[in-house]
C-alpha positions, 0 to 999 in steps of 0.5 A: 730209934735213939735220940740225941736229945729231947724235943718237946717231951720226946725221951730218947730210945723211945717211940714218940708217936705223939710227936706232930713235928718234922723228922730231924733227917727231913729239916732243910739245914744245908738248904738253909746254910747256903741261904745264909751265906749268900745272905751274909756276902749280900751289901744289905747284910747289916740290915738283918741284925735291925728293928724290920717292918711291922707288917713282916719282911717285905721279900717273904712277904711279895714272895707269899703273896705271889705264891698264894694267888699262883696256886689259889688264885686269891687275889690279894694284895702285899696289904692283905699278909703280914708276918708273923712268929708262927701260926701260934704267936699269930692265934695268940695275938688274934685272941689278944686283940679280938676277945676280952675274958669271958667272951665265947668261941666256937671250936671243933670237937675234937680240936687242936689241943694247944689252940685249946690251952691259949682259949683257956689261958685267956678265960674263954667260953669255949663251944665245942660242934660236934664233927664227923669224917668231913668236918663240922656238921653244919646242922649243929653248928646252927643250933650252937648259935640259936642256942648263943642267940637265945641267951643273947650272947654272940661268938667272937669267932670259930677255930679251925684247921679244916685242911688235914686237920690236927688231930683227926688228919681229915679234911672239910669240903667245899659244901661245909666250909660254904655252909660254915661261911653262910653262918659266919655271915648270919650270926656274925662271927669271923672264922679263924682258919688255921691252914698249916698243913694244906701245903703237905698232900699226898694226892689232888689238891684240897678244897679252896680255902675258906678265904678263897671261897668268903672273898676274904670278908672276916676269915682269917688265915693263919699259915706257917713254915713250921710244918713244912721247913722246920719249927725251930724258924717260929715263922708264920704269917696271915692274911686278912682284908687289908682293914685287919691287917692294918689293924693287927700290925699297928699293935705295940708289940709289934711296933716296939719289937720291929715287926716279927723276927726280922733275922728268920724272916729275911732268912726264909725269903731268901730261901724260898726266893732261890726255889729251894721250898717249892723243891723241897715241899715236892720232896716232903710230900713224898716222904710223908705219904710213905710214912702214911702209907707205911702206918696204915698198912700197920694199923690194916695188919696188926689191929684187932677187931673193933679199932676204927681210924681215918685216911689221911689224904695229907698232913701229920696224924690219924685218929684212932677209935677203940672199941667201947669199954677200953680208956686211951689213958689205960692204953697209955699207960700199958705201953708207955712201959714198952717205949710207946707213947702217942697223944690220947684223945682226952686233950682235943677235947672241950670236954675230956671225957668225951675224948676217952676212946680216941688217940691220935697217931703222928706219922711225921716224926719216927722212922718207918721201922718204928712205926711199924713197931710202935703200931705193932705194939698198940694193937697188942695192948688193945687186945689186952686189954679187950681179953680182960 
């Protein structure tokens, strides 16, 4: 695989099978420049090049709106979504206007790392639950919020990505989220739902959201084209009880800026409004399962004994084990000399040591030969190492 340039810390010639962006072939650039077109030819073109709404353009957000209650029946409301820059520039503002320094969160472990890095970055106490193969156990989740309780301290909120989750690819079912939202309720804390990758499945359909399944009270539920159009776009949006969203979008940020890239949004309803996403998603999820598919016939075939990872049934990544005594660092650094590099499990972690013996594949960004290869020479590294 030869890159033309660098994206995101990918180093031409190489495999970067930590890379958990798009392919550049599967980007919808011509989709997108007949959009802009017919955006520019519009009588309204001078409109794009304004200050737009607070709460985000008003046709992508009737088109999500639509969108969502068609396929989820959520039943909400153009006062329940708002717009935003990506799902981070929207976790980033949720953390800005719900905690203060100091303050706890609950997350996953092991968790999305970058969520991590903005948690740290504004000094949180940050909980880690224990999960297994179908989320967040439950029972320990509890004892988390006795043990938070007893020192007479209360989360402000639990992060997760239930659906496909980054970084293990697996998914919680409707029995854990209904268990997590019992708690929620209990002990009073809102639940963050970052639901990025829901729309990138390979077979049924995932289990409702936990905003369908609360009725909306307290979960906030962040979403994005990043994953599914391109992340250059640094579109996203979220839906709340119509109280929050009223309440997020009255910041100064967004009221001095004019709502969140007026120009992108417009672009992107545009596209999706023409049927070109719903064409294109049907596509993608296609090309993915391929790519699936293709990793976990080469992780079957070239593994030695002792690796363990999971199934993906959507999504980006899967979550390797390896066997105990072995270090993902050490597996780094073996075949980072042979072009490989993948994310090690370290940085998913609360606690990085307990993330020593797991990595996380993407299957999203190389090329089928190149995962074949990539995994190829992984498995060999591991037998290395195994061997002494």
């Amino acid at each position: 695989m030869t890159l033309e340039s660098s994206q995101q810390g990918v180093i031409a010639g190489s495999i970067p099978l930590f890379a958990g962006h798009p392919a550049p072939e599967l980007l919808p650039a011509a989709g997108f420049r007949q959009a802009a077109e017919r955006l520019m030819r519009g009588r309204a073109a001078s409109r794009l090049f304004n200050y737009g709404d607070e709460r985000g353009d008003p046709r992508l957000r009737d088109y999500l709106v639509e969108r969502l209650n068609r396929c989820e029946s959520l039943g909400i409301r153009r006062e329940n979504l708002m717009i935003l820059g990506g799902s981070t520039g929207g976790l980033t503002m949720l953390c800005d206007r719900l905690t203060v320094a100091g303050d706890d969160v609950l997350v996953d472990a092991p968790s999305y790392r970058d969520a991590l890095h903005i948690f740290r970055d504004r000094q949180l106490r940050i909980h880690a639950v224990p999960i297994d193969e179908q989320g967040i156990l439950p029972q320990e989740l509890e004892r988390t919020l006795q043990r938070l309780q007893r020192q007479r301290r209360r989360p402000k909120f639990y992060y997760v990505v239930p659906t496909f989750q980054n970084p293990s690819g697996i998914t919680m079912p409707a029995e854990r989220r209904r268990a997590v939202i019992a708690l929620s309720q209990q002990y009073r804390f809102a639940i963050i739902e970052d639901d990025v990758y829901c729309d990138i499945r390979f077979d049924a359909a995932p289990p409702p959201s936990f905003y369908a399944l609360s009725g909306g009270a307290e979960v906030l539920r962040l979403g994005s084209f990043s994953k599914t159009l391109a992340p250059g776009l640094r579109c996203g949006w979220l839906v709340a009880r119509r109280e929050r969203i009223a309440e997020f979008s009255g910041s100064g940020m967004l009221k001095m800026g004019g709502g969140a890239n007026p120009f992108t949004a417009a672009l992107v309803a545009e596209y999706c409004a023409s049927g070109a996403w719903e064409r294109h998603l049907g596509w993608l999820r296609g090309q993915y399962r391929q790519r699936r598919d293709i990793a976990l016939t080469a992780l079957r075939r070239f593994m030695p004994p002792g690796v363990s990872w999971t199934r993906p049934e959507g999504g980006y990544f899967i979550w390797l084990r390896l066997p105990a005594g072995l270090d993902a660092a050490d597996l780094a650094a073996r075949v980072q000399a042979r072009d490989v590099y993948f994310a090690p499990g370290s940085g998913f972690f609360v606690s990085p040591d307990d993330g020593t013996r797991y990595l996380r594949l993407s299957f999203s960004f190389v090329p089928a030969a190149d995962l074949r290869a990539g995994i190829e020479i992984l498995a060999e590294g591991i037998a290395e190492m195994a061997a002494g």
